[in-house]
C-alpha positions in Angstrom: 99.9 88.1 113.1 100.5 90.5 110.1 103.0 89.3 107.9 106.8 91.5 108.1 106.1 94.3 105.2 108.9 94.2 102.5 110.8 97.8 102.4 112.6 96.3 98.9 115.2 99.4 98.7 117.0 98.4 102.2 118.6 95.5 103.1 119.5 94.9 106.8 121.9 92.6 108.2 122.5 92.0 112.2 126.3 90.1 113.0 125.7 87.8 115.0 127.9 84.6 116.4 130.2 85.8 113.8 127.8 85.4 111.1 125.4 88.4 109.0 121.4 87.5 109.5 118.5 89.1 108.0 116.9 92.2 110.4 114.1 93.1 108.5 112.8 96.5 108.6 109.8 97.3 110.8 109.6 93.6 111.1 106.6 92.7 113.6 108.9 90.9 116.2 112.7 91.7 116.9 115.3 90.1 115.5 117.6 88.3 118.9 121.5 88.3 118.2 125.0 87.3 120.4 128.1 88.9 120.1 131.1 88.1 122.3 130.2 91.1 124.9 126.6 91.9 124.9 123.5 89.2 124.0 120.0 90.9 123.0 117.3 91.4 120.5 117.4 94.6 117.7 114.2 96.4 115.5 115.0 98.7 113.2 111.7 100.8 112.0 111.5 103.0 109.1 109.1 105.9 108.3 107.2 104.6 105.1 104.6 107.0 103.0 101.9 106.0 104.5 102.8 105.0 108.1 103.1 101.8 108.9 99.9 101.5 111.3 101.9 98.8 113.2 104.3 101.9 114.6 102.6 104.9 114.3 103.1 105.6 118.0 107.1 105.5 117.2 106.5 107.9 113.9 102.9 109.9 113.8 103.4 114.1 115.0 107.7 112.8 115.6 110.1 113.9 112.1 112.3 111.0 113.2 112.6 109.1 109.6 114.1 105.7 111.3 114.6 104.7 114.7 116.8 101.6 115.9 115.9 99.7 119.4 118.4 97.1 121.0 117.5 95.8 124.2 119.9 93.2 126.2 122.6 92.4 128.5 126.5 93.1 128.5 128.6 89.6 129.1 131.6 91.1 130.7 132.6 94.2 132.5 133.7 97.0 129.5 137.5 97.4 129.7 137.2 100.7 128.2 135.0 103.4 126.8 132.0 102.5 124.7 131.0 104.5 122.1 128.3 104.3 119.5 128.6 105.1 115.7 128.5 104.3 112.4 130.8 103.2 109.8 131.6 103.2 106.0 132.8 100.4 104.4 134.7 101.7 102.2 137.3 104.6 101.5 134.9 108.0 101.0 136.4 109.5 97.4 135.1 113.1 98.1 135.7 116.4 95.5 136.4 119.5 97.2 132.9 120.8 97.0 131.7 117.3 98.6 134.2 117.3 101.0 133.3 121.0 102.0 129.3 119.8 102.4 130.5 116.9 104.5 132.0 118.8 106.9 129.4 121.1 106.9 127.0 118.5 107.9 129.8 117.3 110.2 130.2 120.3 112.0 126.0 120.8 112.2 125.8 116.9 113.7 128.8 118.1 116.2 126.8 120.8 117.6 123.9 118.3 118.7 126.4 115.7 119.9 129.1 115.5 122.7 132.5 114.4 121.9 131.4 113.7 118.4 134.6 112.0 116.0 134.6 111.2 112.7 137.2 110.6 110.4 136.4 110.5 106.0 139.0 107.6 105.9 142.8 107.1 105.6 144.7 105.1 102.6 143.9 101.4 103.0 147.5 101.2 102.1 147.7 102.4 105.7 148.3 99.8 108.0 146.8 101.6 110.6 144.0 103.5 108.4 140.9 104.0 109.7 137.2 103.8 107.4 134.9 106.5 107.1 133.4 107.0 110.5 131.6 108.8 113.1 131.4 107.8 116.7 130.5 109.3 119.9 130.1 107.7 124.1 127.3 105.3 124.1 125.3 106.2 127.1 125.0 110.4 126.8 124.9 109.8 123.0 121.7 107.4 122.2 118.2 109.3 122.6 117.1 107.2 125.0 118.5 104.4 127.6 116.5 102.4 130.2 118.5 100.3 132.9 116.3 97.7 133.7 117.0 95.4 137.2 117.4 92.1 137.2 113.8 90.5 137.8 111.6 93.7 137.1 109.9 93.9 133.0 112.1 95.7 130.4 110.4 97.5 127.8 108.7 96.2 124.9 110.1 96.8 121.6 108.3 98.5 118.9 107.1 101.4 120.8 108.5 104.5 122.1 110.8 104.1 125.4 109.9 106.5 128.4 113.0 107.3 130.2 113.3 106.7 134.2 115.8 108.8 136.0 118.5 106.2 135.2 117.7 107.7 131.4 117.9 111.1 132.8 121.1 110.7 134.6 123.0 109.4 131.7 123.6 112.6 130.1 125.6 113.9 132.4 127.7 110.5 132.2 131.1 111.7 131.3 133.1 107.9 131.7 131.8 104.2 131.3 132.3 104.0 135.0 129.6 106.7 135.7 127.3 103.7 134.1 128.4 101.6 136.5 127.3 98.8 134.1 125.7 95.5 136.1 126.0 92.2 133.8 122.7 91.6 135.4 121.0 94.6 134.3 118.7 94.7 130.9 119.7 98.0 128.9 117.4 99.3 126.4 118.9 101.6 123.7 116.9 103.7 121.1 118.9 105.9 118.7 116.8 107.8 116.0 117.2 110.5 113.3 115.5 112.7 110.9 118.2 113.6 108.5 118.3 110.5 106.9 115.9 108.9 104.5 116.8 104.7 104.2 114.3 104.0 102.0 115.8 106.9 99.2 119.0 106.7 100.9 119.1 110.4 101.0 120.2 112.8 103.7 118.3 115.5 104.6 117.0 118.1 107.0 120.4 119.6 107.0 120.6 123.9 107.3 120.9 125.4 103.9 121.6 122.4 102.3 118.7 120.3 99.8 119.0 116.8 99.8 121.4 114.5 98.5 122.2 111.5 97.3 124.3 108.8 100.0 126.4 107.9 97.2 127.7 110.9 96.9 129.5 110.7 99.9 129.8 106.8 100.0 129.3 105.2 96.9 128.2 101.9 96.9 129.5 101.7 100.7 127.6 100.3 102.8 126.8 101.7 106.5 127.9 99.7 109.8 126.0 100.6 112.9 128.1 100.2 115.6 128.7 99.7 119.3 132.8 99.8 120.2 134.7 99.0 123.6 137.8 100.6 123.2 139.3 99.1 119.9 137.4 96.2 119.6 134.6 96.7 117.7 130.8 94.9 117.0 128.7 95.3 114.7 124.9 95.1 115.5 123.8 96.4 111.9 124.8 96.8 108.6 122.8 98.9 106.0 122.5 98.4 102.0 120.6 100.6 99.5 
C-alpha cells in the first residue's frame, strides 16, 4: 500500500472520545472516530497540483477543491434538528470593507443553500455569545447522502458516492423527522466545495471577487467542521493552516 502523502500546509484533527486525533489528508484508509451520538469513519481529500492519482475519480473534469466523506451510524434517536456547518474558533475582527466582502460571499453561499445561518461572532464577554459560524439542516444541505440498511454493503470511501432515491428524496426534507433516522441504518455523507483552497487557505471562485487570504477574515482561527443536534454540538473536524 502507498504510503499517506504529507499535504504539510494543513493539519487535520478528528474529536473523538473526547480527545483530537490526527485525519490526515487524502490519507489511503479513513480515519474511524466515536462521539457520544454517532460512531463512524471520516476522509477528508484535497485537490493537490498534480492530482493525486489515488482520487482522481473524486477530482479529474469536477472543480470541487476538497471533499469530506463520513460514513456511520447515529447512537440515539436526534432530539432535535441536525444541522451541518462550520465554525471559527475565534472572534472574526473584520474592517468595514472586510465585513462588506463577507457578507457578500455570505449572501452568494445563501443563494446555493437552504436555511443557510451564520453569525461573524458576538463579544466573548457575552455569556451567551456565539463564534463565527455558518450552519445549515444536515440532510438537504450535504451534496450527497446514502441511507444504507442494516445488512446490505455501504459505500466505499475514497470515491465518488452515487445517490439512490433515499439521496434524491432528502432534498425535499424539510424536518429531521422527514429522515426518519434508523439507529440501524449506515448513512454516508459527502460535503464538497470549490471556493476554498486548504492547501493556500484561500477562498475563491466567488462572483467579482479575486481571491483572498483566510486570515483575513479569521486570523489565526482555526475552522471546526461540524454536525449539531439542537444545542449540543460535535465536532468531526477541525482545520489548521
Amino acid at each position: 500500500m502507498q504510503p499517506d502523502p504529507p499535504i504539510r500546509t494543513l493539519k487535520v484533527e478528528l474529536l473523538s472520545n473526547g480527545s483530537f486525533i490526527p485525519c490526515i489528508p487524502n490519507a489511503r484508509e479513513p480515519t474511524p472516530f466515536e462521539t457520544d451520538f454517532f460512531r463512524g469513519q471520516a476522509m477528508i481529500l484535497v485537490r493537490t497540483n498534480p492530482i493525486d492519482e489515488h482520487f482522481k475519480t473524486i477530482f479529474l473534469g469536477r472543480k470541487r477543491l476538497f471533499e469530506v466523506q463520513v460514513q456511520g451510524k447515529f447512537k440515539r434517536d436526534p432530539q432535535g434538528e441536525i444541522y451541518v456547518g462550520a465554525e471559527a474558533t475565534n472572534k472574526m475582527e473584520l474592517g468595514l470593507l472586510t465585513k462588506s466582502i463577507s457578507r457578500a460571499a455570505m449572501k452568494f453561499c445563501a443563494t446555493l443553500v437552504d436555511d443557510l445561518h451564520f453569525s461573524f461572532g458576538d463579544d466573548p464577554q457575552d455569556p451567551i455569545y456565539q463564534l463565527p459560524h455558518a450552519v445549515a439542516p444536515i440532510f438537504p444541505t450535504f451534496d450527497k447522502v446514502i441511507a444504507t440498511p442494516a445488512g446490505e454493503q455501504p459505500p466505499k470511501l475514497g470515491i465518488p458516492f452515487v445517490e439512490d432515491d433515499y439521496g434524491r428524496r432528502r432534498l425535499k426534507f424539510r424536518y429531521i423527522k422527514d429522515a426518519e433516522v434508523d439507529l440501524e441504518t449506515t448513512y454516508s455523507f459527502t460535503v464538497n466545495t470549490s471556493q476554498l483552497d486548504l492547501i493556500a487557505w484561500t477562498l475563491v471562485g466567488i462572483p467579482m471577487m479575486r481571491p483572498m487570504d483566510l486570515r483575513t477574515f479569521f486570523g489565526n482561527s482555526s475552522i471546526q467542521l461540524s454536525k449539531q443536534f439542537s444545542s449540543i454540538d460535535f465536532w468531526l473536524l477541525t482545520l489548521f493552516c
